[in-house]
N, C-alpha and C positions, 0 to 999 in steps of 0.2 A: 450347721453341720450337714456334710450330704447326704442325700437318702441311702446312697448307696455302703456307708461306712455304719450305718446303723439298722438296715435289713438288705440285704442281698440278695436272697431267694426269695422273699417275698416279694420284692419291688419288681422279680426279673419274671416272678410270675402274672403279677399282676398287671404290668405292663404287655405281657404276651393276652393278656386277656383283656385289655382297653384295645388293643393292637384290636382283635378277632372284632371283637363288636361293632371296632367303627370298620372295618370291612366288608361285614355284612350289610352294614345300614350304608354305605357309601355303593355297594355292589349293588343293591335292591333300585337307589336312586338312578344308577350308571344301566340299569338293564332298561326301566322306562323308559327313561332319556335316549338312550341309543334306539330301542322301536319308535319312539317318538319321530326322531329324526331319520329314521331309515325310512320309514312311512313318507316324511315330506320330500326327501329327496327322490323316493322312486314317483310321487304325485307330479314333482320338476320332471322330473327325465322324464314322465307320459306326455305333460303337455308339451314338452321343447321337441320331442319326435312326431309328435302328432304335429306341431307346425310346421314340420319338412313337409307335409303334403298338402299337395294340392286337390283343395277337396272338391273342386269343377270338376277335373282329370277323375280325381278317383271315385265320383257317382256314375259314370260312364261305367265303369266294371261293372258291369251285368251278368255276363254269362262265362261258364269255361274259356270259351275262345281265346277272352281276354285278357289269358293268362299269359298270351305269348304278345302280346302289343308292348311296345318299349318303356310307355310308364309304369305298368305294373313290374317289368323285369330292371330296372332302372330302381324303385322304389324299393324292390325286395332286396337287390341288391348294397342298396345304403341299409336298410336292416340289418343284413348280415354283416356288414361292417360294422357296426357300431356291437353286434355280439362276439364278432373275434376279439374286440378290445375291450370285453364287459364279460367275463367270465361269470359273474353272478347271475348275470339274465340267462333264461334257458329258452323263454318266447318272445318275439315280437309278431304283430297281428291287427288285423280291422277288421270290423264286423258292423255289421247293417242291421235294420230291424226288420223283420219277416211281420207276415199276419199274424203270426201268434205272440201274446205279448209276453209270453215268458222262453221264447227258441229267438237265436238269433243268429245269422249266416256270416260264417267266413268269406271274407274277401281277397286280404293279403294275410300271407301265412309264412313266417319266417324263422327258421332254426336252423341249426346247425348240425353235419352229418351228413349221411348217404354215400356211396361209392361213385367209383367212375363210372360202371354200368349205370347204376342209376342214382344221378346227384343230387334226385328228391330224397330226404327222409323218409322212414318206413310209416312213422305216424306223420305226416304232412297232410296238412288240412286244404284240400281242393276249393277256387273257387264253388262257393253254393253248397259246400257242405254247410249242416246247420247242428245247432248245439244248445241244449236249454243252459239256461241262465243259474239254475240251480241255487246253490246255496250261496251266490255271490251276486246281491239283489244290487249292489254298486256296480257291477256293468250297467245297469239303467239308468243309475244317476248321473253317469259320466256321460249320456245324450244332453244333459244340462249343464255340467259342472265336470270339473278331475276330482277324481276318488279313486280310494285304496280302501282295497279287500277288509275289513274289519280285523279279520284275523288268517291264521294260516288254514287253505283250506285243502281241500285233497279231492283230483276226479282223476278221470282215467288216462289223461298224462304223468300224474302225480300229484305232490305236494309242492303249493307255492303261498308266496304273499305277493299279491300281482296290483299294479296302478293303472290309472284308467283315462283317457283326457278325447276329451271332440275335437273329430275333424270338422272343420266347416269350410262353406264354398264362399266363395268372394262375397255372398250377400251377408254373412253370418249366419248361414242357417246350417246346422249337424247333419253332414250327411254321414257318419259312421263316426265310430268309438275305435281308437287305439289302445291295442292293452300289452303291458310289460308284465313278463312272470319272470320272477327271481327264483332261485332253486329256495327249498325251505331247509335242507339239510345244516346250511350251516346259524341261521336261526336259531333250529335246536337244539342244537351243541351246544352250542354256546345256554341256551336255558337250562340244559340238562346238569352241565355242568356246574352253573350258578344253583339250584336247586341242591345237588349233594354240593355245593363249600356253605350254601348257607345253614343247611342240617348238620355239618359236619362242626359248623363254627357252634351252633347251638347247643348243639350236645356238648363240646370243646368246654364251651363260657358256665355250662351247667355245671360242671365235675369241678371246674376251676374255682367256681364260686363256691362250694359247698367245700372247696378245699382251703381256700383263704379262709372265709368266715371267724376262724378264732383267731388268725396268723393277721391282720391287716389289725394296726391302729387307731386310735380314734383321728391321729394327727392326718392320715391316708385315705380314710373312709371319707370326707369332706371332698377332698380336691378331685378324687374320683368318682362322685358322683355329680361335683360339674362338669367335668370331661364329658361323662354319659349323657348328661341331660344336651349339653352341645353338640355331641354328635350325633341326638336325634335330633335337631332343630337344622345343624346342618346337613342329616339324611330328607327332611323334607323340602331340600332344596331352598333354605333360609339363607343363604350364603352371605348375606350382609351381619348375619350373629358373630359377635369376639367373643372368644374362649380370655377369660378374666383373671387369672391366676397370678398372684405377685410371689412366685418363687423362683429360687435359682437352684433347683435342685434339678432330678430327672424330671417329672410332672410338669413342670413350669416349663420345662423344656418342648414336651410335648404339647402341651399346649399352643406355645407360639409356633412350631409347625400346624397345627391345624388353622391356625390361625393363618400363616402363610400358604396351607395348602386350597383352601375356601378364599381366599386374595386373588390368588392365580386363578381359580375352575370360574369363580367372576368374570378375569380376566378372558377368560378361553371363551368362555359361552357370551360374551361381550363381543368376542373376534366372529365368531359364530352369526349372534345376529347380523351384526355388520357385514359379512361376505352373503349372507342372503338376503339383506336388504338391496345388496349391492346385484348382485345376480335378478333380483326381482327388476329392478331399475334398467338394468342394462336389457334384459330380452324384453323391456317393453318398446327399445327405439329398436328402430328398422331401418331408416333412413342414414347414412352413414353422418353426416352433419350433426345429425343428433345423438347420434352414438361417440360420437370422438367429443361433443359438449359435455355428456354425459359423464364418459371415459375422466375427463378433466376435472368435472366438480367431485366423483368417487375419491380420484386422487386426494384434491383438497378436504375433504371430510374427513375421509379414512386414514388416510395417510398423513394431516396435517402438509399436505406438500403444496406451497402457494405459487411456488414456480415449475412447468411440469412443461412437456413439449414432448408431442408425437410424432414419429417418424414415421411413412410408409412408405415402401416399394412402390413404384411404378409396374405397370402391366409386364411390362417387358423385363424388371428384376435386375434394372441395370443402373435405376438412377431414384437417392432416396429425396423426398419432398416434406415439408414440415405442415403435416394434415393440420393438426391443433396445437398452441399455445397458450401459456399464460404466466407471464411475466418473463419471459427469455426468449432471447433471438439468438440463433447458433447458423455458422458457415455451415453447409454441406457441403462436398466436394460433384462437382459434375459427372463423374464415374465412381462406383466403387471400386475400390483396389480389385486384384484379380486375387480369390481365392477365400476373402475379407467373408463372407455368406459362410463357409467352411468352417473357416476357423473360430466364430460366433457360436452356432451351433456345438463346438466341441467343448465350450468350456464348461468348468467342474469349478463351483455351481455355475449352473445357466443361466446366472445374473451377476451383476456388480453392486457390490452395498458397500463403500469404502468412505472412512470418514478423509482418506487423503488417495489424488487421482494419480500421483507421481507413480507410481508400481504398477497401475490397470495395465490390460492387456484386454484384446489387440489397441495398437497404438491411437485407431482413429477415435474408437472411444473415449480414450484418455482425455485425448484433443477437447471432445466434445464437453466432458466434465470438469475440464480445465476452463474452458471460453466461460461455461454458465454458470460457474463454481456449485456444481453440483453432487450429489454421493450417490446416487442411483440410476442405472441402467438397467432393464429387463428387456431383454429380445421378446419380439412379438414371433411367435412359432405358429404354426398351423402344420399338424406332424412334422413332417421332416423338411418343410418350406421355411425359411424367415421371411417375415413379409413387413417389418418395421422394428422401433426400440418406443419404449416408455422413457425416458429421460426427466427424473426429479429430485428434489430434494426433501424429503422424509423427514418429521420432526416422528416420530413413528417407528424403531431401528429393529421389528422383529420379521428374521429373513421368510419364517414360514407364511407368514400372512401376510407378506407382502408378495411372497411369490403367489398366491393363489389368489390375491388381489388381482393381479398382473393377470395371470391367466384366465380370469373370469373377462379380463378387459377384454385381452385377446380375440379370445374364440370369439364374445358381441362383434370384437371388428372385425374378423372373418367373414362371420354371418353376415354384418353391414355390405362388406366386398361385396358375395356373390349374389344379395340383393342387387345391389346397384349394378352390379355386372349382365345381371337377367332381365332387368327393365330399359337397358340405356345400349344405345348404338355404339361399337368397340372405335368405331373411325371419329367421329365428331362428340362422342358425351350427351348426344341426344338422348330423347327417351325414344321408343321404338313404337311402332305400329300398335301391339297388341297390348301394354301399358296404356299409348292415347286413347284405343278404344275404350278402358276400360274407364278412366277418367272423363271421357266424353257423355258416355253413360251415364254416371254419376254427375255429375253437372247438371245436364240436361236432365235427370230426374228431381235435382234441387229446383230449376225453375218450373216445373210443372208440379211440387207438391206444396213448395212456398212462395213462389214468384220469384224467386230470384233472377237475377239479370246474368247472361253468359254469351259470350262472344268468341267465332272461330277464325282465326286466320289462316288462308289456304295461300304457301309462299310458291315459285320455283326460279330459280336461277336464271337467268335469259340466256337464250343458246349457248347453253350448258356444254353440248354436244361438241360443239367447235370449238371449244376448251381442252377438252380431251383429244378429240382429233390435231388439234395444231400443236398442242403442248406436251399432249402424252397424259396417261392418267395418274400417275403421281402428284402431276399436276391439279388437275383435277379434282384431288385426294385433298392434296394442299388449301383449294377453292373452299372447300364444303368443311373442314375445319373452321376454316374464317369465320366464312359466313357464319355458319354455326355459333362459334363465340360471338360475334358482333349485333344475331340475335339475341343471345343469350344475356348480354347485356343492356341492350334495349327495352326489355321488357321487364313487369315485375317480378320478385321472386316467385311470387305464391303463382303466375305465371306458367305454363305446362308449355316447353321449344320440345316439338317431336320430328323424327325423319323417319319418314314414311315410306321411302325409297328412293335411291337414283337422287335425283335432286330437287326431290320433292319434299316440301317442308310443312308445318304445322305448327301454330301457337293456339292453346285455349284459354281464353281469359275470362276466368269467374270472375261473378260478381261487376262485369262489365258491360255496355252497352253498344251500342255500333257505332255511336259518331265516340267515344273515347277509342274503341278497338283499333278507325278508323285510323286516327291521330297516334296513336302510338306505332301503328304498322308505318304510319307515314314517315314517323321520328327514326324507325331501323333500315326503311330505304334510303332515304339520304344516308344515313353511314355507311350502309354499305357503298352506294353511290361515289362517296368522294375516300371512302378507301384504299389506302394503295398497296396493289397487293404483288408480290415475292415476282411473278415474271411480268409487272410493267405494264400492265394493258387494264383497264375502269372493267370491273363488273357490275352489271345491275341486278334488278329483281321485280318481279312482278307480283303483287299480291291481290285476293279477293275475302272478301270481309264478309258475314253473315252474322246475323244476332236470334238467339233462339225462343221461340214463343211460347208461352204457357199451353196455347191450344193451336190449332189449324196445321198451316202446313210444315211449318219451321219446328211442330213439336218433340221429334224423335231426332237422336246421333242422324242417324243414316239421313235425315231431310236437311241437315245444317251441314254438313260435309258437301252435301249437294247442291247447297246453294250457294255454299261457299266455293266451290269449283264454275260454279257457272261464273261470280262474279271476276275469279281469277280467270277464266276465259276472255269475259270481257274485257282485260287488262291486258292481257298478249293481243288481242283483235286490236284494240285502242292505239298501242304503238308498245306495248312493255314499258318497263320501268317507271310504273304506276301504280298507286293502289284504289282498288274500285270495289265498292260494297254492293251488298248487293240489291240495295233500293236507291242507287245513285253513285256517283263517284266522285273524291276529290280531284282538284284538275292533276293535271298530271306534271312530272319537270319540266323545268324551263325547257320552251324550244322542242317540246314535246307534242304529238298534236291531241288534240280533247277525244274526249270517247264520242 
């Protein structure tokens, strides 16, 4: 018989009072958990902005002055961006260590406010202002490691809970701490008010209890005090505990809801680790190649998707290209449609999750889910740019976590873009000057602190000049593309192709010697050599080879540049279109004359 036809008011009371208790002890759980997790995510956000900078540029901040030089206004500037779309942060900020080890100097200073007259803030912290460390002895740690404030503190800005992460300069060494303040007001709202519902429930569960007591059952008193004891097992976050109960009355009922509601909070804090193990993985690659590999195995794990394919934009936003695959090949079309970028962006939702493609919209998507028989599309967004799709197939069918999947991917590929964008030449995909230097560096300090072997080859075009003058510089434009690929695949990956200027070029080859360096530079003149290229006329190339020495004169960048320039001298003087090392030369082309 049901409970309900044999006590009414009591089961309705008594149910309001299992109700109250597992609220409090599910809210007690939900209050840790949430600081738990607000803590790691503002530790994420310290270090993910603290790697925006450049912490070579930002040791140079010295003095006032350098308040008006374009990194620092540049820098402060992406600050305040990221606090117009971040209403909870009220600081961003870097700071230096002073002689004193408990004061420490402002360097960048960033908030929100001020007028037209004057568009600093009234509390805006000046380069060189300084400030003790106070009661938040984790700014010191965060020269070592990212840390958060232990608890909510209060100084003469206010009340925050604020995160903490190092800058470092290209060697890894801390040259300042970035620190994010959160407002604290809504923190304590939120405790103030969990504090009166769980005093409130207490007092509630007291009166209730002293009012049952004669009114409850022996058959009631049983199944209610395994309720209780479950829902302190799952208040200590036990969430693998089953609530036991073989009835079909109310109790039994309530039961297999806790039972299904401890299934799902599994399930969520399952989704939970997963999108930050996923986030942890993705801002570890930098390299775009290893971000879209990346991007593909997330897919496959998380998503159960075994067939997945990437789409990105080209520079120009006019023609998309298939960055990564696995296991699907799909048409692209050689333009996009006009207006196709628009209409992506507008749709509600901002993804496609269809177990059938006939109905999708816009059409060429359809296309695309139809060719790979696939159920899922997510636009790659960067605010209001599209810049690619995610295209797979999901054993995996939940939209929220799959959208935020997506957008963790994103933003890595973004970030991957304007890396490779800031290190690599816009004309050819070379790497650029200030990237070679710095890998040059490093090299050459692998072979002077382990012996390692490193090899430079110094290229240029042969009368480059008369290219451009007879053909025009498109021409020209045209040239140095080639070339560029046809070194690029000459040599090995792990290989550094740089342009250096004009038509001047560079390969570094670690871990190599001079007569291999030799031979491979020899294997990318002939290609280019009997390449045929777009206006009908042979180009050559001149190259000089250098190998750098543990000690003497070949031991620094700047002495292997230079000997590798002398030896490519000796290669234009010899007749060009030869390559010449710089302790001898191989012979040169047929019909060529000897150095």
């Amino acid at each position: 018989m049901q409970l309900r036809s044999r006590i009414s008011l009591a089961i309705s009371l008594l149910l309001l009072f299992v109700t109250l208790l597992l609220g409090v002890l599910f809210a007690q759980r939900a209050l840790a958990y949430q600081m738990r997790e607000l803590k790691s995510k503002l530790r994420s956000l310290a270090l993910s902005i603290a790697g925006m900078v450049d912490g070579d540029l930002h040791a140079r901040l010295t003095r006032p002055e350098d308040m008006s030089s374009p990194f620092y206004l540049e820098t402060r500037h992406r600050f305040l961006d990221i606090l117009e779309h971040s209403p909870d942060i009220r600081y961003i900020y870097t700071m230096t260590r002073t002689e004193k080890p408990d004061v420490l100097r402002f360097i960048l200073d960033a908030e929100l406010g001020g007028t037209p007259e004057n568009p600093l803030p009234s509390d805006f912290s000046q380069l060189g202002d300084e400030d003790p460390v106070g009661d938040v002895p984790e700014m010191l740690e965060a020269f070592s490691s990212p840390a958060v404030s232990s608890t909510i503190y209060t100084d003469r800005w206010g009340s925050f809970l604020s995160g903490f992460a190092p800058i470092r300069d290209r060697t890894g060494a801390t040259v300042a701490i970035l620190g994010v303040d959160i407002r604290a007001q809504t923190v304590r709202e939120a405790q103030r008010e969990f504090a009166l519902y769980i005093a409130g429930a207490c007092l509630t569960s007291l009166l209730l209890g002293i009012l049952l007591a004669g009114m409850v059952s022996a058959t009631i008193v049983r199944p209610i005090r395994r309720l209780t004891e479950s829902a302190r097992i799952l208040g200590r976050g036990e969430l693998e505990h089953e609530v036991r109960l073989e009835r079909d009355d109310e109790i039994g009922f309530l039961g297999t809801t806790m039972n299904t509601m401890s299934k799902n909070l599994r399930l969520s804090m399952e989704r939970l680790r997963t999108l930050n193990a996923s986030a942890r993985a993705l801002t570890a690659a930098l390299e775009l190649d290893e971000t879209l590999a990346t991007a593909l195995r997330l897919l496959r794990e998380a998503a159960g998707a075994d067939q997945a394919a990437i789409l990105l934009l080209d520079r120009g936003e006019l023609r998309l290209q298939t960055a990564a695959s696995s296991g699907i090949r799909l048409t692209l079309p050689d333009a996009l449609p006009e207006g196709f970028a628009a209409e992506v962006l507008r749709m509600k939702p901002p993804f496609v999750l269809a177990a059938e493609a006939s109905g999708v919209q816009p059409a060429l998507i359809r296309d695309w889910l139809t060719e790979g028989g696939l159920s899922a599309c997510f636009p790659l967004v960067s605010k209001t740019n599209l810049r690619g799709f995610l295209l797979f197939r999901p054993t995996v069918l939940e939209p929220e976590f799959l959208e935020a999947l997506t957008k963790q991917i994103a933003l890595a590929l973004e970030n991957a873009r304007l890396f490779n964008e800031a290190i690599t030449d816009a004309l050819t995909g070379l790497y650029i000057r200030r990237y070679f230097q710095i890998q040059l560096d490093i090299e050459v300090g692998k072979v002077k602190r382990y012996g390692h072997s490193c090899a430079l080859v110094m290229a240029d075009i042969d009368f480059f000049k008369k290219v451009n003058d007879s053909y025009g510089h498109p021409t020209g434009d045209l040239v140095l593309r080639e070339v560029a690929a046809i070194l690029k695949r000459s040599f090995r990956t792990v290989d550094l192709v740089c342009r250096l200027g004009g038509e001047e070029m560079a390969v570094l080859l670690p871990e190599t010697d001079e007569a291999h360096a030799v031979a491979a530079a020899e294997r990318a003149r002939r290609e280019i050599e009997k390449h045929v290229f777009p206006f009908g006329r042979p180009v050559t190339i001149s190259m000089g080879v250098a190998e750098a020495a543990k000690d003497g004169a070949l031991a620094t960048g700047a002495a292997l540049v230079e000997a590798a320039d002398q030896a490519l001298y000796r290669a234009k003087e010899g007749g060009r279109n030869r390559v010449v090392a710089y302790g001898g030369a191989l012979p040169g082309p047929a019909g060529a004359p000897a150095e």
